[in-house]
N, C-alpha and C positions, 0 to 999 in steps of 0.2 A: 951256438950251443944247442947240444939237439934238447927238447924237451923232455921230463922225468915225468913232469905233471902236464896233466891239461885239463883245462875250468873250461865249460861250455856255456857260456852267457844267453841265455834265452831271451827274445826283448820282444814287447810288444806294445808300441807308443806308453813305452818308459824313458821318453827322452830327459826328463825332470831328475831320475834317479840312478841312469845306466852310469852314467861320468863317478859315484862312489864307488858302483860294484867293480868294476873295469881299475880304475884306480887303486884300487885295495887289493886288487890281483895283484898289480906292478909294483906296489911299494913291499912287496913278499922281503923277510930278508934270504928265502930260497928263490934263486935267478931262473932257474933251468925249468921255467915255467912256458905253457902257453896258453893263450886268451883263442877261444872260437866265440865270436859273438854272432849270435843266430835273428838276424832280425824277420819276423814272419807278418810280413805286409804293412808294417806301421802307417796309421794314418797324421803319422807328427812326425817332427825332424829328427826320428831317433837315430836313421841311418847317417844323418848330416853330424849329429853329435858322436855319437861310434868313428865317425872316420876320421875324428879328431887325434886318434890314437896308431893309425895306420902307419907313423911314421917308426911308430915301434914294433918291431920284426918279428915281435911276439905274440901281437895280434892280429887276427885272420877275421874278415865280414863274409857272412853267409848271408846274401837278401832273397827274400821269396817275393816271388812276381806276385802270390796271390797265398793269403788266408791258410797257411796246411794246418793248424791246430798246433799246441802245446809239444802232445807225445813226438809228432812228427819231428818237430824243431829238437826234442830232446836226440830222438835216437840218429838222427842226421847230424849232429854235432860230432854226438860221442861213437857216429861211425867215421867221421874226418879224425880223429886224435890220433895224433902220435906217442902221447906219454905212457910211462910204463903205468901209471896211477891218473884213474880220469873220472871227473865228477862234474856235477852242475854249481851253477851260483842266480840264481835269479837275478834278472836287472837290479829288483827296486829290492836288495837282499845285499852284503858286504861283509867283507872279514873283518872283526872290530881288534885283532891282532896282527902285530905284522910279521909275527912269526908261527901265524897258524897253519899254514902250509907244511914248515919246515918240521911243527912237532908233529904230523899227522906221518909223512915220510918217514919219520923215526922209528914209527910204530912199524909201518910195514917192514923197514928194511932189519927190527930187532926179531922181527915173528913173521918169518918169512910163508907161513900157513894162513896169517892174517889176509883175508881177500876184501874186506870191509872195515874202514876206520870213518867215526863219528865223533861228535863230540857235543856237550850243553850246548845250547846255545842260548843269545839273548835277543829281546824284543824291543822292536824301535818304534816309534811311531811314526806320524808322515814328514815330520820334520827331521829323524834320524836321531833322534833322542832315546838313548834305552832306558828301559823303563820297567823291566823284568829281566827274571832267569829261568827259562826250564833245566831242570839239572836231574836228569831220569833217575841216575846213581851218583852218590858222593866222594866215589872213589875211582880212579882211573882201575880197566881191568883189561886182561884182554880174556874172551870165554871160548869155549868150543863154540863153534857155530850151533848145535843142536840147544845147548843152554840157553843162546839169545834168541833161537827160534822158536822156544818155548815161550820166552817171557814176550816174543815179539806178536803172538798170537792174539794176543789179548789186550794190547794197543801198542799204535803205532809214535813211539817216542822218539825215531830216528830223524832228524828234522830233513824235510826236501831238499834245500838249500846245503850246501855246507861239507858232507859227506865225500870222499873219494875211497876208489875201488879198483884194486890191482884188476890189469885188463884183463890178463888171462882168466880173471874169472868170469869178468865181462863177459868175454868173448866164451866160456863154458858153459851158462845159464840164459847170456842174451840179454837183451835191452829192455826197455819198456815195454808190454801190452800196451796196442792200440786200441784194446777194447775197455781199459781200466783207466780213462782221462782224469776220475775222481780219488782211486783207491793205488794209481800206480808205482806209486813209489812205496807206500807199504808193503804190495806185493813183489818188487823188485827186491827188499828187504830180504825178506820172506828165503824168497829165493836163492840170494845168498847165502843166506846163514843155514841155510838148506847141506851148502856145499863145503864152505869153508868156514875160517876161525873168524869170531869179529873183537876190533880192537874199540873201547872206548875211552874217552878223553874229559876229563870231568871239569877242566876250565871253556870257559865262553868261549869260542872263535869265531864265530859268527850271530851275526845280526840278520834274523827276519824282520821286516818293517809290514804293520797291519797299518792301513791307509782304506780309501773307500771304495777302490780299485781293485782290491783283491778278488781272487775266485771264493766267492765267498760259500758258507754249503747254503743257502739259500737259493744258490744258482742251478744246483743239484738236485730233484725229488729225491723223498725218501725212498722211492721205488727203486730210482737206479743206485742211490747209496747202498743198499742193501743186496741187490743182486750183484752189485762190483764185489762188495765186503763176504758176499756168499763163492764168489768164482775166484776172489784172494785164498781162500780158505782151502777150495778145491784145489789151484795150484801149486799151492805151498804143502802140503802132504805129495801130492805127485811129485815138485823136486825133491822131494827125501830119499838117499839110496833105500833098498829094501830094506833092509836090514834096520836103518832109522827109525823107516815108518813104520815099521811092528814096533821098537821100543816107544814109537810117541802116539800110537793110534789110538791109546784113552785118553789125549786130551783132544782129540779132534768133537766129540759130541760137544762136549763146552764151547770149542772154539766156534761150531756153527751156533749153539743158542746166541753168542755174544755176538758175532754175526750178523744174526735175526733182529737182534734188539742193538746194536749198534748207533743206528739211524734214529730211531726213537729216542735211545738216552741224550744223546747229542740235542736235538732240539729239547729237549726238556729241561737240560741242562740249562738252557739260553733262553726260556721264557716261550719257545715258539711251540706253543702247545697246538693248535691245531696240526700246524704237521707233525708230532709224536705222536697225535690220535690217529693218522695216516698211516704214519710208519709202524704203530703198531699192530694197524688190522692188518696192515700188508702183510707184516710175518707173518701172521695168523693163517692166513693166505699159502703163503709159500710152507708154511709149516704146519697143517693144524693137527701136530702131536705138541706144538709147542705150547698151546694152549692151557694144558693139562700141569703144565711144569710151572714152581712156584717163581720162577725168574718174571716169566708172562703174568702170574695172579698180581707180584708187588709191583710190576710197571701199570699193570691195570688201577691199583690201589693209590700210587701217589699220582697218575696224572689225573685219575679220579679228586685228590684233593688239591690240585693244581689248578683244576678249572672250577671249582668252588670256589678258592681262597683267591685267584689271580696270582699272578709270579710274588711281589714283594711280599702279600703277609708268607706266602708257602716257605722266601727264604728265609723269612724272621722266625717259623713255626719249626723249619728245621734247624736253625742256630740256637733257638731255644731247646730244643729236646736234646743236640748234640753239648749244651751247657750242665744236662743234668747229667750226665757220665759220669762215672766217680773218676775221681784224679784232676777233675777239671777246676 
């Protein structure tokens, strides 16, 4: 049976977790599937546990002699595919439905413009227990590309995981940036919806699992989070026909402030103020008209009282002020 779809398994000493993600490919109730598992130098039995699966015709081992990094293992996969529809699944990542394949194909083959179909996904822990939902929208849609590129500007809700992409688009926009290891699947986003229609799916199909393994943004300075999240911004206006990019060129000043300040929010978010105080002189740095704009004065004012009060009262100080709302 020739392939329609094809999942690119990235692995790297996930021998512990690859045997669900691989498994959860096969048990699809769509057949006309194929598995590339991309092993890129593991230092544990991941290729020994993968090859456990080779007896099935639908999976293919890709092993690297030596180290090539993530992007490499991605766009090496998804240049072997033969499916008409071709996406990624992370090892220690799994389909938590076993017909999420088969609804995603439905989508492209109803909206033959659709070049990009996603969906919710849920959150597992290291033991594969879910334990959340992200659910961007509540309702299944499918949008002009220009609409989800709008809203995709201003964060990235698409999960890495999970996602597949009629080739031909692939193959019209291209594969991962090697220069974006942090930011590249938002900007591959980007770039899609740049071109074609995007279809979304508002039930769970997959499962991201956070463990202590992850690439976590800790592993990242705010310097390079920001110049990736500034050169997403530049690329994704450039994939726009012309004609796009004059109808969307007022929201690109916004989209570089949020950009600037991307990096910053994010650790603030999560308590790690010193690197916000980084990230934010760095914009500063990279921007100093940003300075002047009141996005830059309120990130200056709460991590100002963030390093006064410390994380826990700051979040008690903000659930209290969010309680005096009226309606609340």
């Amino acid at each position: 049976m020739e392939p329609r779809v094809t999942f690119v398994v990235p692995c790297y000493n996930y021998s512990r977790f690859v045997p669900r993600a691989i498994e959860s490919l096969l048990s699809q109730t769509f057949a006309a599937i194929e598995i590339i598992a991309v092993d890129d130098a593991s230092t544990d039995d991941s290729v020994r546990v993968m090859e456990r699966y080779t007896d099935d015709a639908r999976v293919r081992i890709i092993r690297h002699a030596q180290n090539q990094g993530h992007i490499h293992s991605y766009n090496e996969g998804l240049a072997l595919a033969r499916g008409e529809f071709i996406g990624l699944l992370s090892a220690d990542d799994f389909c938590i439905r076993d017909d999420a394949v088969a609804r995603q194909v439905e989508a492209f083959d109803a909206h033959p413009r659709v070049g990009l179909v996603y969906s919710a996904f849920s959150r597992a822990d290291q033991q594969g227990e879910l334990f959340a939902v992200d659910r961007p929208w509540e309702t299944d849609h499918v949008w002009p590309g220009t609409r989800e590129f709008a809203e995709l500007l201003f964060r990235n809700y698409v999960p890495a995981s999970g996602p597949l992409v009629r080739r031909r688009c692939h193959e019209a926009v291209g594969y991962y940036d090697p220069r974006l290891p942090h930011a590249g699947d938002w900007e591959l986003w980007l770039r899609l919806a740049a071109r074609c229609d995007v279809a979304y799916i508002a039930d769970s199909l997959y499962a991201y699992r956070t463990h202590r393994d992850n690439m976590h943004h800790t592993s990242v300075t705010p310097m390079q989070a920001t110049d990736e999240h500034l050169l997403t911004i530049e690329k994704a206006f450039a994939a726009l026909p012309p004609d796009e990019r004059q109808t969307l060129r007022h929201l690109r000043p916004r989209a570089v402030r949020h950009a600037l300040l991307s990096a910053t929010n994010l650790d603030r978010s999560v308590g790690r103020t010193k690197r916000s105080w980084v990230g934010l002189l760095y914009a500063a740095r990279r921007s100093p008209r940003l300075v002047a704009s009141p996005a830059f004065m309120g990130n200056i004012g709460r991590l100002a009282l963030r390093t006064l009060l410390g994380h826990p009262r700051y979040v008690r100080f903000y659930q209290w002020r969010a309680s005096l709302r009226p309606g609340r």
